[in-house]
ROMAR-868562 format. One record per residue (C-alpha): x, y, z. Coordinates in steps of 0.02 Angstrom, whole numbers, plus 32768, in hexadecimal, padded with zeros to 4 digits. Each point is the difference from the previous one (the first is absolute). Layout:
<pts>
xx:yy:zz
X:Y:Z
...
</pts>
This chain:
<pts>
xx:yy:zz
9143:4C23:6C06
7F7C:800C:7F74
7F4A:7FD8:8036
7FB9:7F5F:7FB8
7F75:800B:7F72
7F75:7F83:7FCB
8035:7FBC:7F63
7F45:8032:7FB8
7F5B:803E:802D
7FC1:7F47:800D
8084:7FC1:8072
7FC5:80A5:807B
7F61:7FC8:7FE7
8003:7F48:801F
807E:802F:8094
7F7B:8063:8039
7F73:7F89:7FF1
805E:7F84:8065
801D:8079:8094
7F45:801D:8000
7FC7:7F5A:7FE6
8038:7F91:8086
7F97:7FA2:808D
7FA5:8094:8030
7FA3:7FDF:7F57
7FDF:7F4C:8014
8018:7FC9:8098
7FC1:80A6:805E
7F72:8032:7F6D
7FAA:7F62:7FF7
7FE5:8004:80CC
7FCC:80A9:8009
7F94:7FFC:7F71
7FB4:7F62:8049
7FE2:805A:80AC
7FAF:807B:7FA4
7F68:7FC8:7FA9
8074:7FF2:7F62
7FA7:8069:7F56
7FE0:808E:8069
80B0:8002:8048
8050:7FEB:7F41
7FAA:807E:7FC5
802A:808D:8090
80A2:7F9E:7FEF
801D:8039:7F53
7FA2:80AC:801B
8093:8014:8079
8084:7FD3:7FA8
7FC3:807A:7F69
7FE0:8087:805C
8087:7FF0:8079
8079:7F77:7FE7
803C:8032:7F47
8017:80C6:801D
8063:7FE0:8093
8078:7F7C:7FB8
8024:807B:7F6C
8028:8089:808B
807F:7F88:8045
804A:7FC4:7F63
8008:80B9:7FD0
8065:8036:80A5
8074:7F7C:7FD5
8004:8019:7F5C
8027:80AD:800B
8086:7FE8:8089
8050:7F96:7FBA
8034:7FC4:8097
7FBF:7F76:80AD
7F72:802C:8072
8061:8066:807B
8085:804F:7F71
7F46:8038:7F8F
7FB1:807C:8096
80AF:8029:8021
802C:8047:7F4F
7F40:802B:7FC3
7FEE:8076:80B4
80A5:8020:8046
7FF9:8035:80C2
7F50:7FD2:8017
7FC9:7F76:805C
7F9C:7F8E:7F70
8092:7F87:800D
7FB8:7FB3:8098
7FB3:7F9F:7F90
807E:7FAA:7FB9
802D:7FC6:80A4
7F63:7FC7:802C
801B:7F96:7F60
80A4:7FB2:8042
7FCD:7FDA:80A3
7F4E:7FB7:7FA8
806A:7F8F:7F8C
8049:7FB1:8085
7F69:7FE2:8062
7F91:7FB5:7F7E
808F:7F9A:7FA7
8021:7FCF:80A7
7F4B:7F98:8002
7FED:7FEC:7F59
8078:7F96:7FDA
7FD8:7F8E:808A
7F6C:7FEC:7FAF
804F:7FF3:7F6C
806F:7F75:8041
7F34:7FA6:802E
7FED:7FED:7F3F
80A2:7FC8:7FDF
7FEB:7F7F:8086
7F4A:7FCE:7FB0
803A:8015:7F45
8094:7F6D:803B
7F88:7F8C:8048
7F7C:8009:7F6E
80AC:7FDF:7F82
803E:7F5D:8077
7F36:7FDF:7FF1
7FFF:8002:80D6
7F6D:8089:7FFF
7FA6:7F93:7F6C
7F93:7FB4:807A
7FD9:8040:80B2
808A:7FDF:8078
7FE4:7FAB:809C
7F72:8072:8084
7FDF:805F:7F67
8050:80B2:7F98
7FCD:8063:80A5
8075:7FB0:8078
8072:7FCA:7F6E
8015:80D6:7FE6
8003:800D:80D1
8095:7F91:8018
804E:8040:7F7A
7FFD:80B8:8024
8013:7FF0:80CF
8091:7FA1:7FD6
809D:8064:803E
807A:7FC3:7F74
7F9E:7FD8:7F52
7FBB:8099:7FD8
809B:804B:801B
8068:7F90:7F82
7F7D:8032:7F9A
7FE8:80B4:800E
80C5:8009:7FE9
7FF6:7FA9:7F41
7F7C:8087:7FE3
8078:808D:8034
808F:7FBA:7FA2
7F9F:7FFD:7F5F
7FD0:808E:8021
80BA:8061:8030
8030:7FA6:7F62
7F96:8039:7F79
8023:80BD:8059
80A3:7FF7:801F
8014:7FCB:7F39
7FC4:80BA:7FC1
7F6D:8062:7FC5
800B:7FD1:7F38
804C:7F3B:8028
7FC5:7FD3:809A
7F44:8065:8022
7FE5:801C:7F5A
8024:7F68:7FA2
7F97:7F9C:80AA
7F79:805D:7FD8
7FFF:7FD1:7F52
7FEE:7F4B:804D
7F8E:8007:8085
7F83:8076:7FB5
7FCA:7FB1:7F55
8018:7F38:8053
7F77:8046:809E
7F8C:804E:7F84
8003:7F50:7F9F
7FFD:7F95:80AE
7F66:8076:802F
7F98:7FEE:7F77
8020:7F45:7FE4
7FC6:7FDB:80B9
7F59:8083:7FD3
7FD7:7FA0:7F69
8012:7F5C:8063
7F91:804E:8095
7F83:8032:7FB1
7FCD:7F4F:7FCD
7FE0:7FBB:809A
7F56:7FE2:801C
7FBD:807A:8075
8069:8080:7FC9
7F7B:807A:7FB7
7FE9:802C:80A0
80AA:803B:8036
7FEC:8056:7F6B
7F63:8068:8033
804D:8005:80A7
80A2:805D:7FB7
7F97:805F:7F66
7F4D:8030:8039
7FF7:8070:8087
7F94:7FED:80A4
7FCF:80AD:8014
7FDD:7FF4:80B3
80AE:7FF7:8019
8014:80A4:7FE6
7F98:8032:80A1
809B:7FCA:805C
8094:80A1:8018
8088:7F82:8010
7FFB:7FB2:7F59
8027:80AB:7FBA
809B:8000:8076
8011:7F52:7FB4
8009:8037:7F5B
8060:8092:8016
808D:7FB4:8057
800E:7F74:7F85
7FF8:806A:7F73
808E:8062:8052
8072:7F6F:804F
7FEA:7FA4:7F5B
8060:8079:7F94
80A6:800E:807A
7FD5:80BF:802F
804A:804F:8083
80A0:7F9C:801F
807A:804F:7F7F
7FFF:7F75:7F9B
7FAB:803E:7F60
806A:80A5:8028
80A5:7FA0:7FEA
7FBB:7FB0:7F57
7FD6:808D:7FCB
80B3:8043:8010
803E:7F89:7F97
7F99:8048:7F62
8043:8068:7F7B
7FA1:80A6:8010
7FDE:7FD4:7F27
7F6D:7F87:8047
7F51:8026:8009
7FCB:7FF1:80AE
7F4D:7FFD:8002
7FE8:7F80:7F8B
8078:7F77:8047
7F9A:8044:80BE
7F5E:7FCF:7FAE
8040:7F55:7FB7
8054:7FDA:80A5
7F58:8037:8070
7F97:7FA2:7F8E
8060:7F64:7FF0
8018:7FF6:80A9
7F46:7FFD:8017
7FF4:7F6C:7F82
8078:7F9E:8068
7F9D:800F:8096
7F46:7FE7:7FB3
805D:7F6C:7F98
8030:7FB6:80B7
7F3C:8008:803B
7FDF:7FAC:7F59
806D:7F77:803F
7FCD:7FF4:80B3
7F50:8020:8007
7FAD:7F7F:7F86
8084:7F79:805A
7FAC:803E:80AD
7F59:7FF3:7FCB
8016:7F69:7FA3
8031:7FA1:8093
7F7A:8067:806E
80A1:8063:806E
7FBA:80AA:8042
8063:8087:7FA5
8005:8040:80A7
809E:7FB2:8024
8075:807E:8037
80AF:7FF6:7FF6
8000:7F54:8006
7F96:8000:7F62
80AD:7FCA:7F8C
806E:7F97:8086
7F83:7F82:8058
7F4F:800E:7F99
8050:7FF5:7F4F
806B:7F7D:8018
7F4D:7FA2:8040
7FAE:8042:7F51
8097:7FBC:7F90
7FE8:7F58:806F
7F65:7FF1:7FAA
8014:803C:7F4E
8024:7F97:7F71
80D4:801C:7FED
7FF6:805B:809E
80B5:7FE5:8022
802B:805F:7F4F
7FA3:8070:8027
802B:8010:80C7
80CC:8010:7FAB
7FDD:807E:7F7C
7F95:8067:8095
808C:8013:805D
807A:8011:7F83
7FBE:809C:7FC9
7FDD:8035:80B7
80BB:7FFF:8014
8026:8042:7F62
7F72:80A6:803A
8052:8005:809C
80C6:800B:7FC3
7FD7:807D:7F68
7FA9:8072:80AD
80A9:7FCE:806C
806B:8047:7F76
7FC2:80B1:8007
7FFD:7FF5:80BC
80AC:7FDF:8014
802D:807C:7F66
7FC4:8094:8069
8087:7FEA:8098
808B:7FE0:7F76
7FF3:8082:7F9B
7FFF:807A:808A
80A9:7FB4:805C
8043:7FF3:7F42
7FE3:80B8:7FE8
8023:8046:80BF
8087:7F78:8042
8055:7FF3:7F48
7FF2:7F38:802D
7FF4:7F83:7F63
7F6C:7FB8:7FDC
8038:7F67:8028
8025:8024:80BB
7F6C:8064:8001
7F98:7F71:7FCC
8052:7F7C:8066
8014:8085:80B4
7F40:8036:7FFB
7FBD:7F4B:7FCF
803C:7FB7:8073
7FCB:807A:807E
7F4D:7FFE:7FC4
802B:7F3A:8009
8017:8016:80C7
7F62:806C:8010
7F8B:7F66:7FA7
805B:7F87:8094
7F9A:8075:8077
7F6B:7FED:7FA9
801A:7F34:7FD9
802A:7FF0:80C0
7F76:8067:801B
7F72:7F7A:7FCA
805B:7F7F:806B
806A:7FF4:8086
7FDD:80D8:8013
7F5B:7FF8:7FD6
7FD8:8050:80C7
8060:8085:7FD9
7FA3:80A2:7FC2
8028:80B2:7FC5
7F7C:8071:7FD3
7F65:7FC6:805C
7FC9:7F48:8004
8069:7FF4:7F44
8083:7F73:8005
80B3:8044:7FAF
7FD4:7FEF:7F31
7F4D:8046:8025
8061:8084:8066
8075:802C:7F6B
7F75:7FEE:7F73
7FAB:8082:806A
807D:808C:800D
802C:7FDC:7F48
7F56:7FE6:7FA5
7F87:8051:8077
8068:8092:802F
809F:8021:7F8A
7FAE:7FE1:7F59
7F5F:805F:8004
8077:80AE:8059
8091:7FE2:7F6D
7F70:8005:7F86
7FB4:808B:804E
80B2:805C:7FFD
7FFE:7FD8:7F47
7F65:803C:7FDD
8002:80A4:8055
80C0:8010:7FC3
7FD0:7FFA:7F3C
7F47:8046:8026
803B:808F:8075
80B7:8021:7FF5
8014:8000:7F36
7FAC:807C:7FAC
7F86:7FDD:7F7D
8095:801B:7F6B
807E:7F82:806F
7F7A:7F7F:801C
7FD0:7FEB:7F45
80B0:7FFF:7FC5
8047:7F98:807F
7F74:7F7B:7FC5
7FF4:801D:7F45
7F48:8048:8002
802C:80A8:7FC5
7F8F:7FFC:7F73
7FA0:7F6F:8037
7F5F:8068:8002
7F68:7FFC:8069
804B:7F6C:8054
80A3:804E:8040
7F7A:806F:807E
7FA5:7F78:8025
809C:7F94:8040
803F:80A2:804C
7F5E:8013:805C
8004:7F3A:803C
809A:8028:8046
7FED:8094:804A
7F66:7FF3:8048
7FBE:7F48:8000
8085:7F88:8021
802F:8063:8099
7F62:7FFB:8046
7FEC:7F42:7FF5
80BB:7FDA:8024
7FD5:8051:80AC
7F5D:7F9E:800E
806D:7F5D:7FDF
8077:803D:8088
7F89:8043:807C
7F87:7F61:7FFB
80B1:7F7E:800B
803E:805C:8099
7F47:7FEA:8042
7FC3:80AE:8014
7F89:7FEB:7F73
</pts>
């Protein structure tokens, strides 16, 4: 069976873009960031992601690329016999646990998106967004009618193909968020009061900086943010004819990706401080304290519907290159169609979310890993141990394993200049070292 190809370099590229950018760059950024002092954290944020970030998403893309093949099938062809495929199934098992959680919270801004369209969330419901988003999400049945629409979506735009069905989505979803983004930025930003979200989000408090943790801050968002680790951007990059530049579509993706994210604080923070809400919110920053902000804004409910909108929209274009990692790995190994590869593994990672869904309600006593409830459990393994070891692997596998002449081939810097050792040194040498200070400092030894 012939191995599917992105139709062009754009469609790779917008693909891409939508596996990076997904709630972990507005829901997650804007929290963090506001935990973190804010123009200190963006700019270690996008230190990171330069320094760190980029070169290791074009050593993914380029294992891919050059295997031609999913993230166990890539280690397995690239170094026969040696054990770099691990990897890969670190990646599959990862998939499942984050997709797992993610699309329940996913199916949370499907939920919110419906009631700001039937105009229920357009004023505060009765005891107020808080217990409104309590209710819901302790409930043992909603969330899960919910969470399910998300995953069909989802198995359908996958199960449809790489050039139709991921491709021609992305084509969609990317171009209508960046439009949804910016209009709700330009609309922010004239709130009065909203200079100072502004100079909250732009001018850096330098004290900040006193503080270790909001380096680990930085660094793990600048790493999470960009899908590393998983297998995801490794499958992608499969996909691409080995005729495409790779560096340049890695720098469009890293950079836009960024944009997406400081775009979202653009959004958020003038809103918060217009309505004099501590950007300190935490998690709960985009379910129960926007919803109060949007109460209060001129066309708040437009504005409350075209939020979430494009929170689902993030969320499904990250879902799709979840799910794509499993299929194209039981497509290549099991010989199954995509179509029961789709439809089999969604609906497993469909069973995993009930855990988690259950797991804020009527199994909310239960707990795992320490005092963490079941999706705090499974965003642990995943995010906090998973990702920062598979990016490690790819780091040390392209840094390490390849020689010099391999590793500038296999990512189309052979006569990049100066820049190619640079990259090959941030690789090598840099990334590793700060991968394992991610790791070490999630696990809680650091």
């Amino acid at each position: 069976m012939a191995r599917e190809k992105w139709q062009s370099k754009l469609g790779f590229m917008l693909a891409a873009m939508g596996s990076a950018v997904g709630l972990g760059n507005i829901w997650r950024f804007s929290y963090v960031a506001g935990e973190n002092g804010g123009g200190a954290f963006l700019l270690l944020y996008l230190a990171f992601v330069l320094l760190i970030g980029i070169p290791v998403l074009l050593s993914e893309f380029s294992i891919g690329r050059q295997a031609q093949s999913d993230v166990v099938g890539s280690y397995q062809k690239l170094a026969p016999k040696k054990p770099w495929f691990i990897q890969g199934y670190m990646g599959l098992i990862c998939s499942f646990l984050i997709l797992g959680f993610y699309s329940v919270v996913a199916g949370w801004s499907l939920y919110y998106f419906w009631n700001y369209l039937n105009t229920s969330f357009f004023n505060a419901p009765s005891g107020g967004y808080e217990a409104a988003f309590g209710t819901f999400i302790t409930n043992p049945v909603s969330p899960l009618f919910w969470h399910g629409l998300f995953m069909v979506i989802t198995i359908l735009v996958v199960l449809t193909g790489v050039k139709d069905g991921i491709e021609r989505a992305s084509k969609i979803f990317m171009p209508t968020l960046a439009v949804l983004l910016i209009m709700l930025a330009a609309y922010s930003v004239t709130l009065e009061g909203a200079l100072e979200g502004l100079k909250f989000l732009f001018q850096p408090n330098w004290s900040i900086l006193e503080d270790p943790s909001v380096y680990l801050a930085a660094l793990g968002q600048a790493f999470f943010s960009l899908s590393l680790g998983m297998g995801g951007m490794m499958t992608y990059g499969s996909y691409l004819s080995k005729d495409e530049s790779l560096p340049s579509a890695t720098v469009g993706i890293g950079l836009m990706d960024t944009f997406f994210a400081i775009i979202a604080g653009v959004v958020i923070f003038p809103a918060v401080f217009a309505f004099n809400i501590s950007p300190e919110s935490g998690p709960n920053l985009v379910f129960i304290t926007l919803p109060g902000v949007f109460e209060q804004m001129p066309f708040g409910g437009i504005v409350g519907l075209v939020f979430f909108f494009l929170l689902c929209l993030a969320a499904l274009s990250s879902s799709i290159s979840i799910l794509e990692v499993p299929v194209a790995y039981f497509m290549r190994k099991f010989g199954w169609s995509r179509t029961l590869s789709s439809a089999v593994l969604g609906s497993l990672m469909y069973l995993l979310g009930v855990a988690a869904s259950l797991g804020m309600g009527r199994w909310s006593d239960v707990t795992l890993i320490g005092d963490r409830d079941i999706m705090g459990s499974m965003e642990f393994v995943a995010s906090d141990v998973f990702l920062p070891l598979g990016g490690l692997i790819i780091a040390l596998f392209v840094g390490w394993h390849w020689s010099k002449a391999e590793a500038f081939e296999a990512t189309d810097m052979a006569s990049a200049g100066p820049i190619r050792h640079i990259w090959r040194f941030l690789v090598k040498f840099v990334a590793p070292v700060c991968i394992a200070i991610i790791f070490l400092s999630s696990v809680g030894i650091l």
